[in-house]
C-alpha positions in Angstrom: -16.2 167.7 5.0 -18.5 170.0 3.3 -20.7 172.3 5.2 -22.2 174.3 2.3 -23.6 172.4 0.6 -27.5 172.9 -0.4 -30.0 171.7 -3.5 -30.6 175.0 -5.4 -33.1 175.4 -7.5 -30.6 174.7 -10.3 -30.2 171.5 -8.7 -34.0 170.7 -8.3 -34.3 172.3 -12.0 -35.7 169.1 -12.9 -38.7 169.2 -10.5 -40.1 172.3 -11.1 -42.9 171.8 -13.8 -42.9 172.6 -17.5 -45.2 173.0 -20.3 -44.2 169.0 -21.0 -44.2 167.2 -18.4 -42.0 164.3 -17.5 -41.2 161.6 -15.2 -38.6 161.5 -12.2 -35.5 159.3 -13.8 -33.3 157.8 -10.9 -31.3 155.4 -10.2 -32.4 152.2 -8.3 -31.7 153.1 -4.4 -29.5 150.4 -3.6 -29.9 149.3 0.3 -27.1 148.2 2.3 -25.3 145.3 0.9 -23.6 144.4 4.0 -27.0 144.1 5.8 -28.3 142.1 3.4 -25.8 139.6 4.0 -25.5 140.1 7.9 -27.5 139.1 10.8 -29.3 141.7 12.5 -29.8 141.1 16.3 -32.4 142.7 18.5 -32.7 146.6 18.3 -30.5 148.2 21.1 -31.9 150.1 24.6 -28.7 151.3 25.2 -25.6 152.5 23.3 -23.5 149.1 23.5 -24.3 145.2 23.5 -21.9 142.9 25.5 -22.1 139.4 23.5 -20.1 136.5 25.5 -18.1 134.4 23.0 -17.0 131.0 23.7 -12.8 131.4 23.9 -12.3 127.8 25.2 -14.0 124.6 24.5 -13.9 121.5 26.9 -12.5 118.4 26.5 -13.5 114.6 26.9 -11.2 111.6 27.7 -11.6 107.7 27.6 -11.4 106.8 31.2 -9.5 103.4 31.1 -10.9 101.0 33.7 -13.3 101.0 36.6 -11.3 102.7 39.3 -9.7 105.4 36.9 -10.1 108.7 38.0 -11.9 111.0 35.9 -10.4 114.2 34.4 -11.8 117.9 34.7 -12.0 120.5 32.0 -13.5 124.0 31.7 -15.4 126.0 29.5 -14.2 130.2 29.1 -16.3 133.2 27.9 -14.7 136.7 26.5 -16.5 139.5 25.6 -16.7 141.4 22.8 -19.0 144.3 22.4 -21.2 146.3 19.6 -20.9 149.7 20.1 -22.9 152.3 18.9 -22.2 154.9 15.8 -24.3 157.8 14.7 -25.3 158.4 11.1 -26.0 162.0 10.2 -26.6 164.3 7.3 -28.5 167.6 6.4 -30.0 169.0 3.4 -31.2 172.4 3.2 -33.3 174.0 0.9 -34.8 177.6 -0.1 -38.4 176.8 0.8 -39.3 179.1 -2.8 -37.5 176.1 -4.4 -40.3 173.5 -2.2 -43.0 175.9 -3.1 -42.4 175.5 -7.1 -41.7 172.3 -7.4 -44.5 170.0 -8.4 -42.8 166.6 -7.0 -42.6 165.6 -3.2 -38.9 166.9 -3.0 -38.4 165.3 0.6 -39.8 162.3 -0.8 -37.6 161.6 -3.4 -34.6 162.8 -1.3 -35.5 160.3 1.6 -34.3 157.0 0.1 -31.5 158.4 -1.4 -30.2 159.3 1.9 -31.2 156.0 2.9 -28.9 154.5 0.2 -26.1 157.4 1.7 -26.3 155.7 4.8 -26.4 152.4 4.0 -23.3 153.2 1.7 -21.3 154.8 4.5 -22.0 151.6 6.8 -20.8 149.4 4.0 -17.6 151.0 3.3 -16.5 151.2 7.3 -17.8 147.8 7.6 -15.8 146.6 4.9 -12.9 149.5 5.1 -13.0 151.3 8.1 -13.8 154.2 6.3 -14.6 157.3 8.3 -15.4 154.5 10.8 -16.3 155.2 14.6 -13.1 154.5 16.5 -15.3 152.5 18.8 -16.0 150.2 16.1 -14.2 146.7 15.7 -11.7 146.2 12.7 -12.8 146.2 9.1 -13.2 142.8 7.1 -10.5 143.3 4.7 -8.0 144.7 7.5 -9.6 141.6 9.8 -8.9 138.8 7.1 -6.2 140.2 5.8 -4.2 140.1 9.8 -5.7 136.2 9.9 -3.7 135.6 6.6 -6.9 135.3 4.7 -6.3 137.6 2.1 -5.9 136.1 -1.9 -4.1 137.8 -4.0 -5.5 137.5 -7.4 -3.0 135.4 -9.6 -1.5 134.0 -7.2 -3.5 130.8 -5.7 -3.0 129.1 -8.9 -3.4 130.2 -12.8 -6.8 131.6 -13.1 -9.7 133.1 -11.1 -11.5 129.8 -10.3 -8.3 128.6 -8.3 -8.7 131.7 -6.6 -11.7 131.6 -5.5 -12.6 127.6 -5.3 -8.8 126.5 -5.6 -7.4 124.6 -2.5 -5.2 127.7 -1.6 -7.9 130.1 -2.8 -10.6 132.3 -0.8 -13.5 130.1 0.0 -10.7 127.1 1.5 -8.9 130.1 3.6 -12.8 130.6 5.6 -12.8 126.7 6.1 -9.4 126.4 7.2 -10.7 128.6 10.1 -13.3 126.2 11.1 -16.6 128.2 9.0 -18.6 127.4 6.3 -19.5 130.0 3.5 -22.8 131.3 3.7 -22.2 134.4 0.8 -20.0 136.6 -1.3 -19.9 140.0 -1.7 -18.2 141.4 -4.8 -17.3 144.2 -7.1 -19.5 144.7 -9.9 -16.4 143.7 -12.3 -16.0 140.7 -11.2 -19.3 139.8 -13.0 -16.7 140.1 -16.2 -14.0 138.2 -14.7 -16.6 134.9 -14.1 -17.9 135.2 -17.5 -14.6 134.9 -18.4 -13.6 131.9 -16.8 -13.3 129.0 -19.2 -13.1 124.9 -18.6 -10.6 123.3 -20.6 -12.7 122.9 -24.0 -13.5 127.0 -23.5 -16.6 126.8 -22.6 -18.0 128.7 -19.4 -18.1 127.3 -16.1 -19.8 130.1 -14.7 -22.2 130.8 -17.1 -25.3 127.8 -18.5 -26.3 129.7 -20.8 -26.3 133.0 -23.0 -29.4 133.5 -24.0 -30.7 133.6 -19.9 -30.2 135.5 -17.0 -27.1 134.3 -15.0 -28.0 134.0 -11.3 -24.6 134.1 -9.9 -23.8 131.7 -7.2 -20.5 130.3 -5.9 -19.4 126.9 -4.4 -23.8 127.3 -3.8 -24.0 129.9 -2.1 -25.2 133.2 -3.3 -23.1 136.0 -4.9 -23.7 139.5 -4.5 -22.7 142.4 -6.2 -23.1 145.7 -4.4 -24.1 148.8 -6.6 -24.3 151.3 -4.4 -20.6 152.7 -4.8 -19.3 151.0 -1.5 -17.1 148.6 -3.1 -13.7 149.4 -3.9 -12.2 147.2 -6.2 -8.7 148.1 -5.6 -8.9 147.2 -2.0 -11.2 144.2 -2.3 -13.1 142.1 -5.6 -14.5 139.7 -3.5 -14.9 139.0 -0.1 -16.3 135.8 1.4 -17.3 134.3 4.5 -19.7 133.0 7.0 -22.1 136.0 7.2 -23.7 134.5 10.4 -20.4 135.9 12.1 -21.1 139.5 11.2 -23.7 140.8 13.6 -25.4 144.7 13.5 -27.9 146.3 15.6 -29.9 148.8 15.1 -30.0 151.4 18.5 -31.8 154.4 16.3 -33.3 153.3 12.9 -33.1 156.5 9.8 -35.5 159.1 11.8 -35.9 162.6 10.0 -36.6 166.0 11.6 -37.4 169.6 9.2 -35.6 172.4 10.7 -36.6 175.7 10.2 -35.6 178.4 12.3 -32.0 176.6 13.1 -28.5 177.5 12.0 -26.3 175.9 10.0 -22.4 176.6 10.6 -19.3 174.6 10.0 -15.9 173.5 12.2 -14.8 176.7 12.4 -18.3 178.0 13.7 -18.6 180.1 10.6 -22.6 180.2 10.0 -23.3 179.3 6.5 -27.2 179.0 6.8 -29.6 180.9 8.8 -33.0 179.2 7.9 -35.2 181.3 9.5 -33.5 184.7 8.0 -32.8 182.9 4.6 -36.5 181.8 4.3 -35.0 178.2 4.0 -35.9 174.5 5.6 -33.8 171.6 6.0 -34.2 167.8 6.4 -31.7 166.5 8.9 -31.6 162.4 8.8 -30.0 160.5 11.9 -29.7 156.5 12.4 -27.5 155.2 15.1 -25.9 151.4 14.9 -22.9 149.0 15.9 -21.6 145.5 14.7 -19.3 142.9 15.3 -17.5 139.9 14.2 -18.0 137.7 17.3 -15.4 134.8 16.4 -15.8 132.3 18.8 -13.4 129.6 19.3 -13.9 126.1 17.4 -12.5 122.9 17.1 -10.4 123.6 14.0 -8.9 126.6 15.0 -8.2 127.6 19.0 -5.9 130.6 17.8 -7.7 134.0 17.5 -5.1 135.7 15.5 -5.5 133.3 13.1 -9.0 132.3 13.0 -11.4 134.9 11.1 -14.8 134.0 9.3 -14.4 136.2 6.0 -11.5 135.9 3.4 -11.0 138.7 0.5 -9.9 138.3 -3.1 -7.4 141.2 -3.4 -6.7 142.6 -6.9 -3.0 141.9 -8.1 -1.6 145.5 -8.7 
């Protein structure tokens, strides 16, 4: 993990004015995709959320004849919990650098560490990557131990059997007992659904070429992440009822300028002293949990088997 890292004025070359001026060029800051999908409960007091899942639903029985006794059944609760992870980055800079530019520099760095952070949630949401060890199981590692993982090729002989086949990703959610609300995918499996044919070779994914394609599947919206957090070796698409996936916000993206702190790494080696450097530095913290609640339904009673999201693995 880097600890010197700092924008030079090499680095915000770009910002400090010319004779000819110029625009800013960026990228489009991509948000979250896993939010976008997810429901978001009520912002957090405290630094975990106890949600009681149903783990045993009652049952009813035909009582045969007047004087037949009645039978009793129960109802059980587990708990499963949303615990809290913190979010952090600094970026330092030379305040000379601040004082030539002619841009807002901390404005145009803010939403790109919003798109950092809502990058890093994605890929330990969807990975476990650099994930708090508080935090539940990832969704590929989650579907994949519920036998919901695809791999592509193999549910039948193209892509649409994998995905809409009776073996294929969106039949692995339902055989759980959910409905797909939405599908998260790698930006190439845009070219894999253009590519999908019917019979006379025409495209069953695509109406037309000379319009936009608003990608849908089985009705239910498509979405391809662009913020770098999908890995399409690990995952093309992963589907599921996104109702199931729950986040909550304990400490949304707050920012604080530091200028007279120190900066210093693992090893306590100081690698920036602001005050004696003549330097500032944005530090950025948010603070947030999730979980896959996956209560018990009437389709399927066994945990280890039952998960709400399914994944599309790539064949190699």
């Amino acid at each position: 993990m880097p600890y010197t890292s700092i924008v030079s004025r090499t680095d915000a070359a770009s910002l400090i004015p010319e004779e000819a001026g110029r625009d800013i060029i960026r990228n489009v800051i991509e948000e979250s995709a896993i939010m976008r999908l997810a429901r978001r409960l009520p912002d957090l007091s405290r630094n975990q959320l106890r949600l009681p899942v149903v783990s045993a639903l009652p049952s009813a029985y035909f009582v045969d004849g007047d004087t037949t006794l009645k039978q009793t059944t129960e109802v059980n609760w587990s708990d499963k919990y949303v615990n809290v992870g913190e979010l952090a980055c600094i970026v330092p800079i030379p305040e000379a650098v601040l004082g030539d530019a002619a841009y807002d520099i901390w404005g145009e760095i803010r939403p790109l560490i919003a798109e950092a952070m809502g990058r890093a949630f994605d890929r330990a949401v969807l990975y476990g990557t650099n994930a708090p060890s508080t935090w539940p199981t990832d969704l590929v590692s989650g579907a994949t131990a519920a036998g919901n993982a695809i791999t592509e090729g193999a549910a039948g002989n193209d892509l649409y059997d994998d995905v809409m086949g009776e073996e294929g990703v969106i039949a692995a959610v339902e055989e759980d007992g959910y409905l797909v609300s939405g599908h998260l995918a790698a930006l190439t499996m845009r070219a894999k659904l253009r590519a999908c044919r019917d019979d006379s070779q025409q495209p069953i994914f695509v109406r037309s070429m000379q319009e936009g394609v608003r990608y849908e599947l089985d009705g239910e919206p498509l979405l391809f992440a662009r913020n770098g957090a999908i890995d399409a070796a690990q995952s093309l698409l992963v589907s599921g009822d996104w109702s199931q996936l729950v986040y909550a916000m304990r400490q949304d993206i707050t920012y604080k300028l530091l200028d007279e702190a120190v900066i210093q790494d693992t090893n306590g080696d100081i690698q920036y002293n602001l005050a004696q450097q003549d330097m500032v530095a944005l530090r950025a913290v948010m603070r947030l949990g999730w979980q896959v609640p996956n209560p018990t339904n009437r389709v399927q009673s066994s945990e280890s088997s039952r998960y709400p999201f399914a994944v599309l693995v790539p064949a190699s």
